[in-house]
C-alpha positions in Angstrom: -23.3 2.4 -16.2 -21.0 0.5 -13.9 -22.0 -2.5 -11.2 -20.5 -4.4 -7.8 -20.5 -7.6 -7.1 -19.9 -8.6 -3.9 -16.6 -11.0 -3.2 -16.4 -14.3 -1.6 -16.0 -13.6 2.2 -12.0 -15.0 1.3 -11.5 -13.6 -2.5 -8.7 -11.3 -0.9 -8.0 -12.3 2.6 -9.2 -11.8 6.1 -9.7 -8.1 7.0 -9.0 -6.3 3.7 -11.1 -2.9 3.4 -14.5 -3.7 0.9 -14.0 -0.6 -1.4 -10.6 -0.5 -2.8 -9.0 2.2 -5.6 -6.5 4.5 -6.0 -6.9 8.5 -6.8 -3.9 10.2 -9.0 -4.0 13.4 -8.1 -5.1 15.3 -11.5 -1.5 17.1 -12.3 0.4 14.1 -11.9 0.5 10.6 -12.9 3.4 9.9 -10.6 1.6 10.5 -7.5 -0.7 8.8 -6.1 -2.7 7.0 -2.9 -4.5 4.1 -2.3 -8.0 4.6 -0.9 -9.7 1.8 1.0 -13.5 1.8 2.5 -14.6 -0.5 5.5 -18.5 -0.4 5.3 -19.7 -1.5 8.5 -24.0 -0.9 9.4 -25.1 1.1 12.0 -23.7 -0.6 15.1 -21.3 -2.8 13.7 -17.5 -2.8 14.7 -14.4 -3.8 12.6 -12.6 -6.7 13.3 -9.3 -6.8 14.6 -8.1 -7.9 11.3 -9.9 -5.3 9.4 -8.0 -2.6 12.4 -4.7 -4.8 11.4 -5.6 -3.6 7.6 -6.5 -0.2 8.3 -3.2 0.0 10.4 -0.9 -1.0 7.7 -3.2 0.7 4.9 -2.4 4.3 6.6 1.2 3.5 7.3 2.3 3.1 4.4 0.7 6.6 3.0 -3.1 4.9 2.0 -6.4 6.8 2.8 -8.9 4.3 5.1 -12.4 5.3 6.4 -14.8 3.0 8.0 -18.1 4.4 6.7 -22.1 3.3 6.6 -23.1 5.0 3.9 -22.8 7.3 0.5 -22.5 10.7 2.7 -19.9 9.2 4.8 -17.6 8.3 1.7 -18.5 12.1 0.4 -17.6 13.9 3.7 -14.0 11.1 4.0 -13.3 12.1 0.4 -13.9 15.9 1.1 -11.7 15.6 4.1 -8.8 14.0 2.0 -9.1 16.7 -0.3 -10.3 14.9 -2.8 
């Protein structure tokens, strides 16, 4: 069974998304996208470096959703297709 660990507040930088990976889609290892996860608690509000992030995560083809809990990455995921 896998774990997290949470990073120092600067292990990667000021706004970078907490949950990072990247989905192949299954009938090809040549394509690709990144998918990032901003997980914010009821009532909190990104940054404007973690907007910055999302900003330059979707440009450049990544998948980005700010979400505040386990259904929230399930109904993001399902909305990406994946």
């Amino acid at each position: 069974m896998g774990y997290a660990k949470k990073m120092p507040e600067d292990a990667w930088g000021d706004g970078v998304a907490d949950i990072q990976g990247f989905y192949v889609h299954q009938n090809s290892v040549h394509t690709g996208w990144v998918v990032a996860f901003e997980v914010k608690r009821p009532g909190q509000k990104q940054r404007q470096s973690q907007i910055e992030f999302q900003r330059r995560c979707i440009n450049a083809g990544g998948l980005y959703a700010v979400v505040h809990d386990v259904d929230d990455v399930i109904a993001a995921m399902k909305g990406w297709g994946i």
